[in-house]
Each structure stands twice: as structure tokens, then as C-alpha cells.
N, C-alpha and C positions, 0 to 999 in steps of 0.2 A: 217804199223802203221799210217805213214800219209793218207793215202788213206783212213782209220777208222775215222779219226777226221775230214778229209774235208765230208765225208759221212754224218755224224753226226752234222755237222758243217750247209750242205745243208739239212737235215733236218727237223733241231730246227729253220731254217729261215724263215719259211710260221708260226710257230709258234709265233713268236717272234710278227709279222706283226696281228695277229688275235686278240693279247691282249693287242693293242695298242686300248685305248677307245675312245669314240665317247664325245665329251663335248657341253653340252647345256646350254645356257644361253638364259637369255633377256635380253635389250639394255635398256637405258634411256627412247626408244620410246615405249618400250613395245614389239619389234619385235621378234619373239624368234630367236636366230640363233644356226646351229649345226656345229661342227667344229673337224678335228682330232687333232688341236694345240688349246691351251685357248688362245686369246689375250691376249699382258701385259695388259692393259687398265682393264681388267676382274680377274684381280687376286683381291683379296681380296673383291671381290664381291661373292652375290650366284651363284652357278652355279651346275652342276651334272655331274658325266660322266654315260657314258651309253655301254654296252657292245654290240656286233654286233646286237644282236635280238631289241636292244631299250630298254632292262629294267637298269632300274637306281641300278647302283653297288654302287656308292657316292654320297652321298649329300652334297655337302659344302656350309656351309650357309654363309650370308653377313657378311663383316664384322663389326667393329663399328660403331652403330649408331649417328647420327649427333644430338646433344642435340634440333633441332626441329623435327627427325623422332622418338626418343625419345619420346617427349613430345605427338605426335599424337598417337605413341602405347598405351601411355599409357591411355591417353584419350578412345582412342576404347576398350582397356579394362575394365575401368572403366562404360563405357556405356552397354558392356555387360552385367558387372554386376550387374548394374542397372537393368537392361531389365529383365535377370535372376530373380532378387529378388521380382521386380512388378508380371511379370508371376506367380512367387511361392504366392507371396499374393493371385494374383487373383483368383487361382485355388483352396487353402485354402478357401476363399470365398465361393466359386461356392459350395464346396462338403461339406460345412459345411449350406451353405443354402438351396440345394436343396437334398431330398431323392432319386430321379429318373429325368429322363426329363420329364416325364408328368407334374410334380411341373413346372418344370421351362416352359412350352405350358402352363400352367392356370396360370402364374404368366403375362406371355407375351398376352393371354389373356383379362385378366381386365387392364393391361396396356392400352393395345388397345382400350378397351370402352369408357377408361378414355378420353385417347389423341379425339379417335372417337366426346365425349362429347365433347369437349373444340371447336373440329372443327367443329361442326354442330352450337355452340354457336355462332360461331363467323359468321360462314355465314349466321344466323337469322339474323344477329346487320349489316352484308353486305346488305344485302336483305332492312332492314326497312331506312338503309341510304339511298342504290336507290331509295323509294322510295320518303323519305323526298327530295331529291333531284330534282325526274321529279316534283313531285308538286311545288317545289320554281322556277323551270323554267316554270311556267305555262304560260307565259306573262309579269306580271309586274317585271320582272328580268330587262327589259333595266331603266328603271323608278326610280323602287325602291332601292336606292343604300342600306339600312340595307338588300333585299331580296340576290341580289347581293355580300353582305359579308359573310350571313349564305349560301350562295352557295356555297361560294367560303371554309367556313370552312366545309361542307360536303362532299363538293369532297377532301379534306386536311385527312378526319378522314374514305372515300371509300380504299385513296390509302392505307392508314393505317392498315385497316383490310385487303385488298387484300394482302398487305406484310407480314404481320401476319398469314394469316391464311396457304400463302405458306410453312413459315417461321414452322409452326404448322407441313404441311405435310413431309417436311422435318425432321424434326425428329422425325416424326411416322415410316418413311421409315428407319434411321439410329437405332431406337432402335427395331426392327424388325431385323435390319441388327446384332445388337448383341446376342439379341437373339439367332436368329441361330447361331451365334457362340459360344454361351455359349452351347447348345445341341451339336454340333459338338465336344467342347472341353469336358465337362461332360463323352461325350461316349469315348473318348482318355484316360480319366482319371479312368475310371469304369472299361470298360468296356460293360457296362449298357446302353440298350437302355430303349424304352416304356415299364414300369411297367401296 
């Protein structure tokens, strides 16, 4: 009989030792560490155990928050659902104003001609500043101090339109840039490519 239970005894011991779990946590630094004791230090914090293959048996989560991690959860949620509810407008937008993406290429289209207009405008009025400008330095610019001041306000109203008109191609490049994303989102949303 005793020879049955120490039998039994050896065993249930290789057993005993197999379903002893594996605990993974992360440290303050971010480091992950893996351990078969949890530190005291780690109690009441998240952590997991894991059984010999690595898959997570437990998950125990952190415990009470600090009334400033608190206050940032709650913030980052609030932000999502911000984010969330903008997205859901914007997409209500999108499907309520265009029938297909072809609408939305001729919408981005005449957009384009527009901006195109405004920019070819502006580097006419670039163009006739240079060349009010070589003509006021024709010579009497050392001489003439009024030739001298309208110089000086030509070159003032060149930088002007030079910043402007970059200023222009910049956001022909950024609403082209939504553009394409309202086409990319449109077909997420449809389905629906070119009608």
C-alpha cells in the first residue's frame, strides 16, 4: 500500500511542476519581463500568466487607477469619440453629396481650374511687377529718391505675390491630397468604384 501512494505520489510530481504558470508583466520602463514567481512589487498591477506553450490562461488587469490616469483615460476616450462622430459626419457628407466617384474627379476637377485660375492670375500681376520693377531700376534709381521708394514698394508687393502664389500651390496640392481621399473613402463606404 505504501509503495501505491509513494508510486503515485512520484507520478503526480512532473505534473504538479508543468502547471505551475509562466507570469508576464511590464515594468514602469516598459520592459516586458517573464517570471515563474510575480514580484511583490507587481501584485496589484496588470500582468498575465501563461501556460508552458505562451498562451495567456489569465489576464489580470491593473488595479485602481490614480485620479490623473483616470482623468487621461478618460480624456482618450472622449477624443475617440470625438474622432468617431467627426468621421461619421464626414462620411454622411461624402455619400449624401456624391452619387459615384466620377462626381467627386469633376467636382476635384473644376476645383482645379479654379485654383489653376487664381494661380496663373497671380503670376500675370508677378510677371508685370518684374517688370514695373527692371524699368524703375533703369538708372535714375541712384538719383531719384520717389524712383527708389516705388522700387522699394515693388519689390515689397514681388515678395508678396511670390508667397502667395506658393502659398496658392500649396493648397491645390493639399485639396487634391483630399480629394483622393474622399475617392479612397467613398469606395470603403460603397463599395462603388467609377460609374
Amino acid at each position: 500500500m505504501k509503495r501505491t501512494i509513494l508510486a503515485g505520489i512520484l507520478l503526480a510530481a512532473p505534473l504538479l511542476t508543468v502547471a505551475a504558470p509562466t507570469y508576464r508583466w511590464v515594468d514602469e520602463r516598459g520592459k516586458v519581463h517573464y517570471s515563474d514567481t510575480l514580484p511583490a512589487q507587481q501584485t496589484g498591477k496588470g500582468h498575465r500568466e501563461l501556460d508552458k506553450q505562451g498562451r495567456v490562461t489569465q489576464e489580470h488587469t491593473r488595479g485602481a487607477m490614480t485620479p490623473e490616469e483616470r482623468e487621461e483615460e478618460n480624456e482618450r476616450q472622449e477624443q475617440a469619440l470625438r474622432h468617431t462622430a467627426t468621421q461619421q459626419r464626414r462620411d454622411r457628407a461624402l455619400l449624401s453629396t456624391y452619387a459615384n466617384t466620377e462626381e467627386i474627379n469633376q467636382a476635384r476637377m473644376r476645383s482645379n481650374q479654379l485654383a489653376g485660375n487664381k494661380i496663373k492670375s497671380l503670376q500675370t500681376r508677378l510677371e508685370e511687377a518684374n517688370s514695373t520693377l527692371k524699368k524703375l531700376t533703369g538708372g535714375k534709381l541712384a538719383t531719384d529718391p520717389a524712383a527708389r521708394k516705388q522700387s522699394e514698394e515693388m519689390q515689397v508687393e514681388i515678395d508678396s505675390l511670390t508667397k502667395l502664389i506658393a502659398k496658392q500651390e500649396h493648397e491645390l496640392k493639399e485639396m487634391n491630397a483630399r480629394f483622393d481621399s474622399d475617392v479612397q473613402r467613398y469606395i470603403q463606404l460603397t463599395g462603388k468604384s467609377v460609374r
